[in-house]
N, C-alpha and C positions, 0 to 999 in steps of 0.2 A: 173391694168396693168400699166408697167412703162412705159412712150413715151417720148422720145426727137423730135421735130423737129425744124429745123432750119430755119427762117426768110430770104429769099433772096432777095433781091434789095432795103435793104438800100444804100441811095446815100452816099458821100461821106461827110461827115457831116463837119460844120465851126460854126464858134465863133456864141453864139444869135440861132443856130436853136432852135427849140422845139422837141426834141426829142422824147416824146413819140408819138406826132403828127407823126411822119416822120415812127416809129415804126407801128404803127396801118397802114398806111397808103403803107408800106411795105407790112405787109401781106393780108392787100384786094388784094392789085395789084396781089398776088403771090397765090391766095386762098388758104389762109390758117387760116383757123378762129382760133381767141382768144376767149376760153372759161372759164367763171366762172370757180375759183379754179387753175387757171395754173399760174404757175410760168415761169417770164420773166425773164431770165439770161442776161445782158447785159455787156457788154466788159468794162471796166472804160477807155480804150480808148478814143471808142466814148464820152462816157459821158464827158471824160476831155475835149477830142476836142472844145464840145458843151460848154462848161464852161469855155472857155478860158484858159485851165489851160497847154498852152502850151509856151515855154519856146525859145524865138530865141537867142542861142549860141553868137551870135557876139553883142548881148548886156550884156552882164553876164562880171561881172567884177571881176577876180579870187580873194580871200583873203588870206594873209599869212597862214592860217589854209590852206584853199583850192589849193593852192600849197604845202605844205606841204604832205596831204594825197595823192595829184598827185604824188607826188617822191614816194611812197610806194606801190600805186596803178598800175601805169603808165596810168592812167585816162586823159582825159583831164580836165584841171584845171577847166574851163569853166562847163564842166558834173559832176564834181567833187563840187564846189560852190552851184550848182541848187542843189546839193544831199542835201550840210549843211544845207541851207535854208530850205530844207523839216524836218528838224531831230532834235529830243531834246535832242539827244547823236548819240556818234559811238560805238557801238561794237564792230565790229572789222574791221580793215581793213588788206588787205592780196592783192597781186599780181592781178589785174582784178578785185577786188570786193572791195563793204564796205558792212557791217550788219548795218542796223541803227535801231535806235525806231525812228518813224515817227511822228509828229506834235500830232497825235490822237493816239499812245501807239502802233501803230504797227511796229512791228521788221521783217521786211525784207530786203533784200537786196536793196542798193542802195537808199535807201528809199522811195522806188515803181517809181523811176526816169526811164525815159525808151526813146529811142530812136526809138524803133522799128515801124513802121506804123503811122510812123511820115517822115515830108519831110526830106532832107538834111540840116542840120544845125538848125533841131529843138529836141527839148526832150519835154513829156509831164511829170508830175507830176499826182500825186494822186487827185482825186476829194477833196476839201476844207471837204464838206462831204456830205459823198455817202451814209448816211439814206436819208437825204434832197433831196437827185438827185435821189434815189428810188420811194421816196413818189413821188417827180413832176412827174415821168414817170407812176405811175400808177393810180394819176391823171387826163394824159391825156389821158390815154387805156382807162380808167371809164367814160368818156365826149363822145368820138369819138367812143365806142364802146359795152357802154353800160353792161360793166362785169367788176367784182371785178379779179383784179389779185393780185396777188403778186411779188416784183420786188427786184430781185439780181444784186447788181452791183459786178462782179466778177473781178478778178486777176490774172494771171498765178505766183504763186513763186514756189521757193525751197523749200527743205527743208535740216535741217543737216544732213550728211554725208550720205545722199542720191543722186542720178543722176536723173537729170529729174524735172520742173516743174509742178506743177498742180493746178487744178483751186480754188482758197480761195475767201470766202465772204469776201467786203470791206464795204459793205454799203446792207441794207434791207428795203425793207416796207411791211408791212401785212404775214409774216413771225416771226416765235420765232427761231432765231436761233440754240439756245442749245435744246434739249430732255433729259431731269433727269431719269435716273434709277435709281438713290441714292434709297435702300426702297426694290427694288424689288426684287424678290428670283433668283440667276441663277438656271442652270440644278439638282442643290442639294442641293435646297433651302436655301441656305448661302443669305443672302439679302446682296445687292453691297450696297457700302460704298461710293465711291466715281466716278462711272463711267457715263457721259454725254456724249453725241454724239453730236456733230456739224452738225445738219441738214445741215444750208446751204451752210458750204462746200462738205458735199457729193453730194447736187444738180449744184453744182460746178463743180464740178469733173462730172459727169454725164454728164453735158454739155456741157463740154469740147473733149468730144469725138465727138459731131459734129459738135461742134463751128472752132476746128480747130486754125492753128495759119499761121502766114505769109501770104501771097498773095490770097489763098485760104479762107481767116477765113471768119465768119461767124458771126458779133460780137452781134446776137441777137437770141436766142434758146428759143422756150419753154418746159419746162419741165413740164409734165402731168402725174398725178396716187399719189401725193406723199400726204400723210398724215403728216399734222403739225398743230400747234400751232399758231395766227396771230397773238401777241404779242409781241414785242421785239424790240431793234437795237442793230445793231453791238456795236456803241460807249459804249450803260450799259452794253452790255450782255460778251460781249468775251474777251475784251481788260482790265485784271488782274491787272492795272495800277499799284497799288500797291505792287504784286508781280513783276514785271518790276525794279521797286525801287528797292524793296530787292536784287533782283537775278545782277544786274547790277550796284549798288552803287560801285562808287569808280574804276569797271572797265573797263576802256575807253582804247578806243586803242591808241597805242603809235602816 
């Protein structure tokens, strides 16, 4: 059976804590035991929080590029800088938004730059890298609590000409992201050729339904029942880097 529950009384987390300390320690206070085999969804919020990987605006010094995509965006130039700095291209930019590929091959918007649940006049960025901030956090579960988890650092994006985001892995430990069907027979014995499932974004997505978002969220869930794989990180496993190349050489946005 499938269970989400949600972690309550994480503090408000700053630069240097140790988060998965702070995680364990959340749900004794809140009885809610972490069991062998459960999967910890955590916010890259938090994580960036803890990581310092947060961004004070009235330091950020715009670039002619960065002005630039501000006049097409109508971004601030400042929001707009902190984005390039994260990006190894733009895909596209458009009215409110940029598409970027990210430092570590991922194409999201803005390039995972965010403002949200951050004070005024800060933006956080994407953890440097969030296998490394998964392993430390399930690290610390394993010392303080004595059971093997497994740990998601998740995301809310978009997706194309869809409405609505939802939760993607950024970072894993003790988790195989993908699941191969390549081999197997569907309902008419045809065997798939090419179809993979993204475990950890479905336990993503899953978690997101009581993780929540805004003033109410929730940014530490466990998710219990799921059958996987403990092998993998996002960096080998998901990010096509090479397809990336192919599918985007050459087209950068004006």
């Amino acid at each position: 059976m499938l269970t989400v529950i949600g972690v309550p009384g994480l503090p408000l987390v700053k630069k240097g804590d140790d988060l998965g300390s702070l995680i364990a320690q959340a749900a004794a206070r809140s009885h809610t035991r972490i069991q062998d085999g459960d999967i910890l969804v955590v916010s890259e919020t938090v994580v960036s929080r803890c990581e310092g990987s947060v961004v004070r605006l009235d330091d950020v010094v715009p670039s002619a590029s960065a002005l630039k995509y501000a006049a097409i965006t109508g971004k601030d130039p400042r929001v707009v800088e902190v984005v390039l700095r994260q990006s190894r291209r733009v895909v596209l930019a458009r009215r409110g938004y940029m598409v970027c590929e990210t430092l570590r091959g991922f194409v999201c918007a803005n390039a995972g730059v965010d403002a949200s649940n951050n004070e005024l006049g800060y933006v956080s960025t994407l953890p440097s890298d969030p296998d490394r901030s998964a392993r430390s956090i399930a690290r610390a579960v394993k010392a303080l609590c004595g059971v093997e988890v497994a740990v998601i650092v998740s995301d809310s994006e978009g997706r194309p000409f869809r409405k609505g985001a939802i939760g993607v892995a950024v970072g894993v430990s003790g988790i195989s992201p993908i699941r191969s069907f390549i081999g197997t027979p569907d309902l008419f014995a045809r065997k798939l050729e090419t179809t993979q499932v993204c475990t950890a974004d479905m336990v993503c997505s899953a978690a997101g339904l009581v993780m929540g978002e805004a003033a109410e969220a929730l940014p530490v869930v466990i998710v219990r029942g799921v059958q996987f794989g403990k092998d993998g990180s996002i960096g080998d496993v998901l990010y096509e880097e090479d397809a990336f190349k192919e599918e985007f050489e050459g087209r950068r946005a004006p």
